[in-house]
C-alpha positions as CSV (number, residue, x, y, z in Angstrom):
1,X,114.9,1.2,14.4
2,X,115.9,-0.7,11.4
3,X,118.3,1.0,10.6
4,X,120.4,1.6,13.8
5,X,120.7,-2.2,14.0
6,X,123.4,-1.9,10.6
7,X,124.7,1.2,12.2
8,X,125.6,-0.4,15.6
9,X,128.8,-2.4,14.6
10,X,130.0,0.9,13.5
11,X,129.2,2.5,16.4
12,X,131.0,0.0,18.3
13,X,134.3,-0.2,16.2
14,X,134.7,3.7,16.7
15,X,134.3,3.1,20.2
16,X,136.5,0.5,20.4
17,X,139.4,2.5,18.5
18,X,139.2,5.0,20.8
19,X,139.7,2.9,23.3
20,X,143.0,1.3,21.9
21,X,144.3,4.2,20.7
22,X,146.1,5.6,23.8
23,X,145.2,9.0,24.9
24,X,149.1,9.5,24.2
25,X,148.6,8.8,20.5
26,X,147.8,11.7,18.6
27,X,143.4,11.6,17.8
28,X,144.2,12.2,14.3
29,X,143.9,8.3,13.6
30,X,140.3,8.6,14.8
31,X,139.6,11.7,13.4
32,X,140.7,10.1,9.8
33,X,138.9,6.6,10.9
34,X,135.8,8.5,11.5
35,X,136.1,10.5,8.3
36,X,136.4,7.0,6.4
37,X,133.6,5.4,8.5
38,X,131.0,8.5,7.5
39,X,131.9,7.8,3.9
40,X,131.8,4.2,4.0
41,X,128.2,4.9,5.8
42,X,127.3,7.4,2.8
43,X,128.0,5.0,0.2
44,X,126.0,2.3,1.9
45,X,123.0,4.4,1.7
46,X,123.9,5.3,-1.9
47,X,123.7,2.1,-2.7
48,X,120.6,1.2,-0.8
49,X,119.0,4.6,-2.1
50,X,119.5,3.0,-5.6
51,X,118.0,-0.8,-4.4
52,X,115.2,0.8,-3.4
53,X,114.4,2.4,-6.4
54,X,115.0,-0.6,-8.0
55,X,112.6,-3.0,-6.3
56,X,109.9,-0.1,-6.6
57,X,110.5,0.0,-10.6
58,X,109.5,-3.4,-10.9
């Protein structure tokens, strides 16, 4: 549950894309949104893989 509190913001700005991109609008924009999004998501936990092992080091 902790996690899906940092995830929800995410959630809600691909939501919200969607929803301003007009179904005319090709879904490509979303499609490379999302792909950006995934990878920005993959590098947070990268990053909070590598705090962790920090704070149990010490």
């Amino acid at each position: 549950m902790r996690g899906f509190r940092k995830r929800l913001p995410f959630l809600f700005m691909i939501k919200w894309m969607q929803w301003i991109t007009k179904p005319s609008e090709p879904i490509k924009i979303n499609v490379e949104m999302r792909k950006r999004i995934s990878k920005n998501l993959k590098d947070k936990k990268q990053h909070r893989v590598k705090i962790n092992a920090v704070a149990r080091r010490r």
